[in-house]
C-alpha positions as CSV (number, residue, x, y, z in Angstrom):
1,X,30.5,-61.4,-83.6
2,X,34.4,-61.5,-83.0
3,X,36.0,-61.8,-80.1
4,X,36.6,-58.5,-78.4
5,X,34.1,-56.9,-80.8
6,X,30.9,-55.4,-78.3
7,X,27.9,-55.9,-78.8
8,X,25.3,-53.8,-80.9
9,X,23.1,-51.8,-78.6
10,X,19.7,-53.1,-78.5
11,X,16.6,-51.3,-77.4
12,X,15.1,-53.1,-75.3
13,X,12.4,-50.0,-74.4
14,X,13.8,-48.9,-71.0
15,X,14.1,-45.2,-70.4
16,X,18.1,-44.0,-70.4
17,X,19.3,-43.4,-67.4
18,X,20.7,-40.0,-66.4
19,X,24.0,-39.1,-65.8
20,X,25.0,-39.2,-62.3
21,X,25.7,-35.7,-62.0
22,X,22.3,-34.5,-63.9
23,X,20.5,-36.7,-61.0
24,X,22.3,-34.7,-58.6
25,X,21.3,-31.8,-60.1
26,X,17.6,-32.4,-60.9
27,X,17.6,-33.6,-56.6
28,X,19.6,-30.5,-55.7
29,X,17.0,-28.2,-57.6
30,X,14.1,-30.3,-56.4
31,X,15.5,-29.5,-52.9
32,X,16.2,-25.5,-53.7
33,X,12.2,-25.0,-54.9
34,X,10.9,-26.8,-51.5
35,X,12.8,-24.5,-49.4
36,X,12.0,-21.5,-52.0
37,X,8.5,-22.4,-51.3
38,X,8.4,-22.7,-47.3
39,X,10.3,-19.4,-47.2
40,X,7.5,-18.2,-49.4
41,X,4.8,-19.3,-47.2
42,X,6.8,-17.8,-44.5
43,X,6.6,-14.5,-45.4
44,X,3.0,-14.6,-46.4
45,X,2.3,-15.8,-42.8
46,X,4.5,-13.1,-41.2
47,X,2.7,-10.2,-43.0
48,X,-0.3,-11.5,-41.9
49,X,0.5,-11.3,-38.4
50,X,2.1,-8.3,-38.7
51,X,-1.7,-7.2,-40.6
52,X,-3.7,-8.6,-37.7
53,X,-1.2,-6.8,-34.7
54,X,-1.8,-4.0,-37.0
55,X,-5.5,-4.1,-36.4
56,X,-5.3,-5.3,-32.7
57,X,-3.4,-2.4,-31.7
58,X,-5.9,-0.2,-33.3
59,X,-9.0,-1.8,-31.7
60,X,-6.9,-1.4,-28.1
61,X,-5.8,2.2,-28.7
62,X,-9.9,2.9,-29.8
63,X,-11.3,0.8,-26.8
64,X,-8.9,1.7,-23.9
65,X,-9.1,5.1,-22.1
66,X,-6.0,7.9,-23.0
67,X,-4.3,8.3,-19.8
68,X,-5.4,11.9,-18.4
69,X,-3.9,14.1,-15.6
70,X,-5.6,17.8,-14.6
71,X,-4.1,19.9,-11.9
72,X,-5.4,23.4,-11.3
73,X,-3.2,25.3,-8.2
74,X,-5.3,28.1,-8.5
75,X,-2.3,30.4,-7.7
76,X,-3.7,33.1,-10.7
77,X,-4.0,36.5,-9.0
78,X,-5.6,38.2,-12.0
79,X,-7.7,37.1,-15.3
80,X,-10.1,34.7,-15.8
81,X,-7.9,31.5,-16.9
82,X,-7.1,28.6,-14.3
83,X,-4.4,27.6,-15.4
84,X,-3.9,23.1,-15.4
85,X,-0.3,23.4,-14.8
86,X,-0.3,18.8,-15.5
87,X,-2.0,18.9,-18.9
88,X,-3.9,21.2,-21.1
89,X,-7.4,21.5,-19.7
90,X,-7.2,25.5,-18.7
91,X,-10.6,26.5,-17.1
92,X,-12.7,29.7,-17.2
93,X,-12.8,31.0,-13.4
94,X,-16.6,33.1,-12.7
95,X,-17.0,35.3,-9.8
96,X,-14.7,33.4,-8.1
97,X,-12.2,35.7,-5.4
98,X,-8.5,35.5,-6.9
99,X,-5.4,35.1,-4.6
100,X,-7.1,34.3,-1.6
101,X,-4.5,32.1,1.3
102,X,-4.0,28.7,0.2
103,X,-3.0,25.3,1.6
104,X,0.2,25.9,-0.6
105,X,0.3,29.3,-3.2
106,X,-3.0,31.2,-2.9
107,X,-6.5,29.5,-3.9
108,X,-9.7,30.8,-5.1
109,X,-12.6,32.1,-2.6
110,X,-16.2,30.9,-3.4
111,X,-19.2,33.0,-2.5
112,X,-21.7,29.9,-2.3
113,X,-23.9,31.5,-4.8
114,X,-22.9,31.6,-8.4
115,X,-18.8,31.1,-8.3
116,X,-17.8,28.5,-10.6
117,X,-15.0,27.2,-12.2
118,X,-15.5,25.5,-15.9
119,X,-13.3,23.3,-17.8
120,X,-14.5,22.5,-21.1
121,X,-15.1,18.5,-22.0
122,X,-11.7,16.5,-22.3
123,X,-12.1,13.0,-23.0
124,X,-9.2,12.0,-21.8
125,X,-10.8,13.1,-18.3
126,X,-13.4,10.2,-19.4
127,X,-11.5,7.1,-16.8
128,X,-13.9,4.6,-18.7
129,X,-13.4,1.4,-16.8
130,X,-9.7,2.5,-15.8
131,X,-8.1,2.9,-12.1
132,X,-8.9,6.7,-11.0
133,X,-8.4,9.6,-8.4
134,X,-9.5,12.8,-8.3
135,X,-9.4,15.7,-5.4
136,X,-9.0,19.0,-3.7
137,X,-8.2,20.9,-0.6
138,X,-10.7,22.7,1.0
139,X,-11.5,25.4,3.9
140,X,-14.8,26.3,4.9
141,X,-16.5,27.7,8.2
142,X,-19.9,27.1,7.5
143,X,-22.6,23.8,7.3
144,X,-23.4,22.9,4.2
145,X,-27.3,23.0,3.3
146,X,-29.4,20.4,2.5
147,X,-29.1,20.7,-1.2
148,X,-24.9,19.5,-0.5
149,X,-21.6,21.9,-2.3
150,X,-20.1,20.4,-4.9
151,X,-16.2,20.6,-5.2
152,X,-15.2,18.9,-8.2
153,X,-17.8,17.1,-10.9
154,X,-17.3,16.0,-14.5
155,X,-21.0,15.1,-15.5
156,X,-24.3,15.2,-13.9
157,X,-27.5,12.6,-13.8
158,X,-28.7,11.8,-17.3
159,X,-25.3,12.0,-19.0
160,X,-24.5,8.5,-18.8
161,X,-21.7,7.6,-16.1
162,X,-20.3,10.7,-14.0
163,X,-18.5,11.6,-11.0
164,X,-18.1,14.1,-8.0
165,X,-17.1,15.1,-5.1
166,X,-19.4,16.8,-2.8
167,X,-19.8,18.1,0.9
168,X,-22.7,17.8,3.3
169,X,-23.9,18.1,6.8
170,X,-24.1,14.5,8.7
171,X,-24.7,14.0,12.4
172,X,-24.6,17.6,12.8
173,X,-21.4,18.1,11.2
174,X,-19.6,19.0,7.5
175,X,-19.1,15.7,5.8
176,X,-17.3,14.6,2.5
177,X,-18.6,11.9,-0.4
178,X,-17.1,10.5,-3.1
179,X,-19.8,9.4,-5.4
180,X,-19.8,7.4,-8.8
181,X,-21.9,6.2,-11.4
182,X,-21.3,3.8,-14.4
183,X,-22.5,4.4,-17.6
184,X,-25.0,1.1,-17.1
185,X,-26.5,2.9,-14.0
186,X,-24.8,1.8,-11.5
187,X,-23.9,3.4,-9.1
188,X,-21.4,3.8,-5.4
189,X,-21.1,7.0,-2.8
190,X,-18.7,6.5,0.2
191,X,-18.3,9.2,3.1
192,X,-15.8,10.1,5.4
193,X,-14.8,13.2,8.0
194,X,-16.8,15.1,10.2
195,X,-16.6,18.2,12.0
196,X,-15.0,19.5,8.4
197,X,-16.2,23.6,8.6
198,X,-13.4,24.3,10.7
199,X,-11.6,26.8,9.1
200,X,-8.7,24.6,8.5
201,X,-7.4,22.7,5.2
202,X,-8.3,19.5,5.0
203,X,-7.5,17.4,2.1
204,X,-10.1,15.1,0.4
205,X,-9.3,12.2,-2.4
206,X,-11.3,10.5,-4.1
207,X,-10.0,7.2,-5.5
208,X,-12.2,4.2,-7.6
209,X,-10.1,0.7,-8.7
210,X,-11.1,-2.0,-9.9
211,X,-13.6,-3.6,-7.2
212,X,-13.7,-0.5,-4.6
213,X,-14.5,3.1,-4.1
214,X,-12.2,5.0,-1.6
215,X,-12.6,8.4,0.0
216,X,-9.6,9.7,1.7
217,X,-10.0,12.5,4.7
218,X,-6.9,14.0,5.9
219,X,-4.6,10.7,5.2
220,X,-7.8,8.4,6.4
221,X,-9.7,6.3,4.5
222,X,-13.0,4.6,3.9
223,X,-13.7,2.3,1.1
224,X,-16.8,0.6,-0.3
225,X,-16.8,-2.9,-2.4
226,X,-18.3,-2.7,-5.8
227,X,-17.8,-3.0,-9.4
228,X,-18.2,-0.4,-12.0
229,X,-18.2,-0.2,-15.6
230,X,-17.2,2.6,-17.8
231,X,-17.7,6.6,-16.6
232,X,-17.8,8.6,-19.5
233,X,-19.9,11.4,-20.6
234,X,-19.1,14.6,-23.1
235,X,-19.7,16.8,-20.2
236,X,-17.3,19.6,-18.6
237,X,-15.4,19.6,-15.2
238,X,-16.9,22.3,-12.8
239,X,-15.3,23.2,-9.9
240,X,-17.3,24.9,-6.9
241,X,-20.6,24.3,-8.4
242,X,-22.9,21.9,-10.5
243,X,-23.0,23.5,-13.7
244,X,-26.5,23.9,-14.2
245,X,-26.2,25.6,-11.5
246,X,-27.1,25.2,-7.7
247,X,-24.9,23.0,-4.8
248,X,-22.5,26.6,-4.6
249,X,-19.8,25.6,-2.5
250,X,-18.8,28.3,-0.1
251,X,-15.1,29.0,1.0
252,X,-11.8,28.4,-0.6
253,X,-10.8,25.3,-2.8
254,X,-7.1,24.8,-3.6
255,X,-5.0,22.7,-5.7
256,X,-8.0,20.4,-7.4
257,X,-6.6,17.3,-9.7
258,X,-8.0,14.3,-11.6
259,X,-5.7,11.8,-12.7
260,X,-6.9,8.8,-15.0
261,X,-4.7,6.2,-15.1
């Protein structure tokens, strides 16, 4: 070999080495495929949980309670219709005296015989194992007999879990009771007022929360400790009367509500 001449190449059997800029590249697309691929997985992840809130908000809206709210003012003067000026549970008004004096407006007069007021079933009227109140004004100048008036009632014994509200005579006087039943049986009454057949309004609540029953005479209140499951039944509100018939309240009822919260 002459000076300055170089060398023949000789393979010696090691691979050629790459460029340095087709390293670079084969590292920077390397790099682009990882993150391609976590960004993948990403997404798949995100429409999952977006799947599974999907589903969760389903199974919430099927097992939890619509929010309901009834309020009949009885102020009709003529027809049949009481009118639920909250919500859109009209009733069907029987034998029932129209425009009779009121605690506010007019109300309807009961004869304590067959006068009844029907609401047809609303399930939204169902509280389940929700916080819920429910209510009326009432003016009466006789005892009630043994058998009790009913005021307001959405089911009655062998639907399942119902509720009322009811009057009855108590150490010699008119009383009021707020009485619930779950759907397992169970079931809670709590009284308050006497003295109540004194021809006057007098304003009676009925409230049930989470570990108590509350009835609420006139701004007082009694409560009772106990805890209820679900209340629901497919049966319809009557107002005045059970609505098989019998417990025929007799005098006037104003302004009746059930909220379900």
């Amino acid at each position: 070999m002459r000076d300055g001449a170089e060398p023949p190449d000789v393979d010696d059997g090691t691979p050629p080495r790459p460029a340095t800029g087709v390293r670079e590249r084969e590292i920077h697309n390397h790099t682009d495929c990882g993150r391609l691929a976590v960004l993948r997985r990403f997404v798949a992840v995100r429409r999952l949980l977006l799947v599974a809130l999907t589903a969760l908000g389903v199974f919430l809206a099927a097992c939890t309670p619509e929010q309901g709210h009834a309020s009949w003012l009885f102020n009709e003067t003529s027809g049949s219709t009481a009118q639920d000026s909250a919500g859109n549970h009209d009733g069907t008004a029987s034998r029932v005296a129209l425009g009779q004096p009121g605690h506010e407006g007019t109300s309807y007069g009961f004869n304590g015989v067959d006068s009844i007021v029907r609401v047809p079933h609303a399930a939204d009227l169902n509280p389940g194992t929700s916080n819920f109140s429910f209510g009326a004004w009432v003016n009466f100048t006789t005892l009630p007999p043994a058998e009790t008036w009913d005021v307001v009632r959405k089911g009655i014994s062998g639907d399942g879990g119902y509720y009322k509200l009811e009057l009855f005579t108590g150490n010699g006087g008119a009383r009021a009771r707020c009485y619930f039943r779950d759907n397992d049986g169970t079931s809670k009454s709590v009284v308050r007022g006497s003295g109540l057949s004194d021809g006057k309004w007098h304003q009676l609540t009925c409230t049930r929360t989470a570990n108590q029953v509350t009835i609420t005479v006139d701004g007082s209140s009694s409560s009772n400790d106990v805890q209820l499951d679900g209340i629901s039944n497919s049966s319809e509100v009557t107002i005045g009367a059970k609505p098989t018939g019998g417990d025929a309240f007799r005098g006037r009822i104003d302004q009746v509500r059930i909220d379900v919260s």
